[in-house]
N, C-alpha and C positions, 0 to 999 in steps of 0.2 A: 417568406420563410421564417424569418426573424417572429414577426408576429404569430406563426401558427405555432412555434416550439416553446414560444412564453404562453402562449394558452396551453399549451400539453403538461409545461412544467407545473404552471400554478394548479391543473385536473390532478396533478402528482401530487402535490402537496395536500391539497383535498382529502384526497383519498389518503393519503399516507399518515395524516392528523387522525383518522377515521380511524385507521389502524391500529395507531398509538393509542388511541381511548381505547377500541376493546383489546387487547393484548395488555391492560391493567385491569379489564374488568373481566377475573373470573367468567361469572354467568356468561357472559355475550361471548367470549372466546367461546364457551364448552357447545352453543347455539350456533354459533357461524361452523363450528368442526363439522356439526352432526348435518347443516345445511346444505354445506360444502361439497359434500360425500355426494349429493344428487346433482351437482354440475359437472358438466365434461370437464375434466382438468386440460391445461395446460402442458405444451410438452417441455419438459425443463429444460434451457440451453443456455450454456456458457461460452461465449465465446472467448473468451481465455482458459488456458490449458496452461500456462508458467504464469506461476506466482512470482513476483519479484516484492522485495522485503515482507521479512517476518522474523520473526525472532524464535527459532525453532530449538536451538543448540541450548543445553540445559545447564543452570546453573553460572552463567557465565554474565549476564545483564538484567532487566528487569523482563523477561521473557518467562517463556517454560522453566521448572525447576527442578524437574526428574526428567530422565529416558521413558517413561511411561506414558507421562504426559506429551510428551515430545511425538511419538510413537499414536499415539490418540487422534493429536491434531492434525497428523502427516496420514492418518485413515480417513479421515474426515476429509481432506484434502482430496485422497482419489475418487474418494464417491462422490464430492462434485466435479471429476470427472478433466482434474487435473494430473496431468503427465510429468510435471517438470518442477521445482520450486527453488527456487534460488533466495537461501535465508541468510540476513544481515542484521549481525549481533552490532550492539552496540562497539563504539569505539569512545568514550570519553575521557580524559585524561586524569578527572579526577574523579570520577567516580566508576569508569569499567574501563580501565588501562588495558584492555583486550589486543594482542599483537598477530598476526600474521600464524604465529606459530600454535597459538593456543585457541584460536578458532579451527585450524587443520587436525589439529588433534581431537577436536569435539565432533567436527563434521565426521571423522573416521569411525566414533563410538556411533553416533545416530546412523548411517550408513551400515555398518555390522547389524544394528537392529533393525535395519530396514530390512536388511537379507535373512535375518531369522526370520522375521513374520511373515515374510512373504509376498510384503506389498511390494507392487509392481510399481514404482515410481522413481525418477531420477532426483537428487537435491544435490546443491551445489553452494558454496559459500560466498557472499561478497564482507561488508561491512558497510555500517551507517555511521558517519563520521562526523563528528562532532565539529564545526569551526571554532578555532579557538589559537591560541599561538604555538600550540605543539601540533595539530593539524600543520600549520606551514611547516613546525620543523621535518614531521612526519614527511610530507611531498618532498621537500628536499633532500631527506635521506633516504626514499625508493621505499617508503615505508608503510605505504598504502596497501589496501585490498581491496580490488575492483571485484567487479565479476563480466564475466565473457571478456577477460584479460584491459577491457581498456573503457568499461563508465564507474565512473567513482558516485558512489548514491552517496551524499552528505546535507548534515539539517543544520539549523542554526537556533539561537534564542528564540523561542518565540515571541518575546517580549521588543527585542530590541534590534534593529539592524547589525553587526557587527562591525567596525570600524575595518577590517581586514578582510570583506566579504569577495570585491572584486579584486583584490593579490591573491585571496587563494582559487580563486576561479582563474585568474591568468595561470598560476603556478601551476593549477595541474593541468592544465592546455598545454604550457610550456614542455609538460614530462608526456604527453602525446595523449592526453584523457580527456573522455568527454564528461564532465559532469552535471551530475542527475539530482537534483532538491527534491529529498523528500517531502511528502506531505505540502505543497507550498498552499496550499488551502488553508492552514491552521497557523500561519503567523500575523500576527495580530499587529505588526508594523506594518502588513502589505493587503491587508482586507479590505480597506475601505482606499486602497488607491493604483487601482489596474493598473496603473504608468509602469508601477515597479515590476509588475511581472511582465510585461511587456521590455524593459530594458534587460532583466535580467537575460530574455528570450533572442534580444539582439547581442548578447553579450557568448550567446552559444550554449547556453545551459537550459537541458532537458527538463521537464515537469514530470517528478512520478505523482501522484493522485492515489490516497486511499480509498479503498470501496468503502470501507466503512465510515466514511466520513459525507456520505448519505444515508446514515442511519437516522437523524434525529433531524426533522424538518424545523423547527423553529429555531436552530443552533446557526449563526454565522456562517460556522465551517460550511456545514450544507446550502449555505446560499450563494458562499463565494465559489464552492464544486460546480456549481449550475451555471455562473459565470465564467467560468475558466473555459468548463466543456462547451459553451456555448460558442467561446470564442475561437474553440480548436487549439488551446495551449496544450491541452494534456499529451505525453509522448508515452507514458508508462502509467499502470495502473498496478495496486498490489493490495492483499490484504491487511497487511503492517500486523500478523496476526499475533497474539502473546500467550491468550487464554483462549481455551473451549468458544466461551460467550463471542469471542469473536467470529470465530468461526459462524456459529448461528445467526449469527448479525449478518455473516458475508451471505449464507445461505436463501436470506430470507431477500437480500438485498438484489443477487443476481437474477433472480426470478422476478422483481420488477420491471414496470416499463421504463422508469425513470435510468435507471441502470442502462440499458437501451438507448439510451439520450448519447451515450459518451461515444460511439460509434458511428454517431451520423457527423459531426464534424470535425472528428482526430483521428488522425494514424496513430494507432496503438501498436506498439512496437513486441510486447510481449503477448501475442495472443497464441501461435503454436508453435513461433521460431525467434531465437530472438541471438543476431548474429552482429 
């Protein structure tokens, strides 16, 4: 089994190197369109219907910057044929000091415009939380935002372990949370040494996993994605969307087979309920 899914993955990368050439090369893109049109298509399936982390809420982190934009990607969102999105503005302390009260006040604007347009979709807030020492102060003063009342999605340096990593993972276990790392694909102290995600894993703490972080086959990120799903760590998957171009990235990426890969050995916790 092991061996037939590293022959599928390495056919992915193949092929998805194949890709990346022509989707720079004009000509051949505008040749493979008009090609295209004479093969049976594919029938497009998403097996996720909730988004978890995206940065939707406008003006508030380094996310969307209008209601417009906001409103954009939240349409794009239904026509792939998502029902649900749960968006997680930042929380940094020194640079998006975002509180409890000023992400419920954003969510209220974006949700009013959801009901003008018409879109038939649910969103709902958590936050992305920074490790840092006002994170712990944060957990001890009840100062947190989860979403579905009890996982705390938080990231950390990429660059550097944090010295406080496993205190604030006791801490919010202690205040009754289960905590969720985002992205753990893209930290670059735990890339080249499974042990750590594996401890972390022993330690109680979920793995969210960007889709878009199999966008770019010869990038790390996309090779440590391929090891993680391989190994069945992934518990949540999510866009982490900010701009449009993400979105296109998620579009192009769901409809691979590679994307298909993360299903055959993880329970994916957000795919049409997530309780």
């Amino acid at each position: 089994m092991a061996m037939a899914m590293d022959t599928v993955m390495d056919t992915m990368m193949i092929k998805n190197n194949i890709q990346g050439f022509i989707s720079h090369n004009p000509l051949y893109r505008t040749l493979l369109d008009k090609f295209s049109t004479y093969l049976p298509q594919n029938e497009f399936k998403n097996h996720i219907t909730i988004d978890l982390h995206s940065h939707l809420l406008p003006g508030i982190d380094d996310g969307v910057r209008t209601i417009d934009e906001s409103i954009k990607i939240i349409k794009k969102f239904k026509a792939l044929g998502y029902t649900k999105l749960i968006t997680t503005p930042h929380i940094i302390s020194d640079s998006y000091p975002n509180t409890k009260t000023i992400i419920e006040e954003n969510l209220k604007m974006v949700k009013n415009a959801i009901k003008e347009e018409g879109i038939d979709i649910e969103i709902e807030a958590g936050a992305e939380h920074y490790v840092d020492m006002e994170f712990l102060a944060d957990i001890k003063a009840d100062r947190l935002v989860p979403f579905c009342d009890k996982y705390i999605l938080f990231e950390t340096s990429y660059i550097s372990k944090p010295m406080i990593l496993e205190q604030a993972i006791f801490d919010m276990q202690s205040k009754g949370y289960v905590p969720v790392l985002a992205h753990p694909e893209r930290y670059r102290y735990m890339q080249n040494d499974i042990e750590s995600y594996i401890k972390l894993k022993d330690l109680g703490v979920l793995f969210q996993m960007n889709i878009k972080s199999l966008r770019n086959t010869s990038n790390i990120i996309y090779k440590v994605s391929l090891k993680l799903m391989k190994l069945g760590l992934i518990d949540f998957i999510g866009s982490d969307a900010h701009r449009m171009r993400d979105m296109n990235d998620l579009e192009r990426i769901v409809e691979d087979k590679t994307y298909q890969l993360i299903f055959e050995n993880n329970k994916i916790l957000n795919m049409s309920k997530l309780v």
